[in-house]
C-alpha positions as CSV (number, residue, x, y, z in Angstrom):
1,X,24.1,7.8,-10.4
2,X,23.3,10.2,-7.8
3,X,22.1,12.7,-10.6
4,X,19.2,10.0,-11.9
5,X,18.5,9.6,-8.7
6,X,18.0,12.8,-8.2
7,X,16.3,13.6,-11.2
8,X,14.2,10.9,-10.7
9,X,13.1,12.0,-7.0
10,X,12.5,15.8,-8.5
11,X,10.4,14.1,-11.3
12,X,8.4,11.5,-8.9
13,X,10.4,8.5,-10.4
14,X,9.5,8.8,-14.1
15,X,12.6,9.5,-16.0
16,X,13.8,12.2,-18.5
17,X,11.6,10.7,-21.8
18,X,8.6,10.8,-19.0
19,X,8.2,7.4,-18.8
20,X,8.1,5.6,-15.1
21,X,11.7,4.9,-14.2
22,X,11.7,0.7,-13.9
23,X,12.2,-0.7,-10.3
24,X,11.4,2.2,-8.3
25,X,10.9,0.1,-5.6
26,X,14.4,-0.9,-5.7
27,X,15.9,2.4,-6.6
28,X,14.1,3.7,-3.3
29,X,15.4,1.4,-1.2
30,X,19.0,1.9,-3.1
31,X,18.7,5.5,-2.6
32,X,17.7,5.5,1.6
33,X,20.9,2.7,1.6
34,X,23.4,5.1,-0.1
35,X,22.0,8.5,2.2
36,X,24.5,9.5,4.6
37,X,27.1,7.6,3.1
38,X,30.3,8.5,0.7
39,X,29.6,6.6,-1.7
40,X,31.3,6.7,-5.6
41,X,28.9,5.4,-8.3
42,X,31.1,3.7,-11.2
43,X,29.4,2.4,-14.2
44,X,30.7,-0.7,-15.2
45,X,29.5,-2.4,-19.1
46,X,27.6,-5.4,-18.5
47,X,28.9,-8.8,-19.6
48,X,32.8,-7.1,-20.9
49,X,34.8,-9.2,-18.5
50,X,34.8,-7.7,-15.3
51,X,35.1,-10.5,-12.5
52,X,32.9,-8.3,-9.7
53,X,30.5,-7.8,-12.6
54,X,30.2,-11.0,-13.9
55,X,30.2,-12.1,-10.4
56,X,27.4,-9.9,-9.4
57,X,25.6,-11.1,-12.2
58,X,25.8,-15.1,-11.6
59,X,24.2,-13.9,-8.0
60,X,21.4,-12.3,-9.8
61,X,20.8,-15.2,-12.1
62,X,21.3,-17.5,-9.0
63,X,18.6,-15.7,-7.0
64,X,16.4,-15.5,-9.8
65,X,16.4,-19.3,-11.0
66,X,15.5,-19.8,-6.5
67,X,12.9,-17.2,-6.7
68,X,11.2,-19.0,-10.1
69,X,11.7,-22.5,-8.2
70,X,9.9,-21.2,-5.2
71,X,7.2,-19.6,-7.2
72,X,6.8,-22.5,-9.0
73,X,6.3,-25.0,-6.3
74,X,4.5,-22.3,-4.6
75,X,1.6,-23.0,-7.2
76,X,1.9,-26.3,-6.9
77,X,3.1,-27.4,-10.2
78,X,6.0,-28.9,-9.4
């Protein structure tokens, strides 16, 4: 991970087929999180059974579904 990262940097955040890399914004903030720290990237396949994974991924979903709520009554429509 920390190569994209900093491949990404080098190429200001579009990726190797020179399209913009999605979520910079996030990757930014990732990236000034992970400086200074020993960190170990492990790439884990989505949705194969891993409980931290599929755990990570019910928070996502969660905090999703709150955000569309919120946006939602937000507008007034609900």
């Amino acid at each position: 991970m920390r190569f994209r990262l900093c491949n990404w940097k080098r190429n200001n955040w579009f990726n190797s087929a020179k399209k913009p890399v999605k979520n910079p914004d996030l990757w930014q903030e990732l990236d000034a999180l992970a400086a200074g720290r020993d960190l170990t990237w492990q790439w884990v396949r989505g949705h194969s059974g891993n409980k931290l994974n599929e755990r990570a991924d019910a928070l996502a979903g969660a905090a999703r579904n709150k955000f569309n709520a919120e946006f939602v009554v937000g507008l007034g429509a609900a």
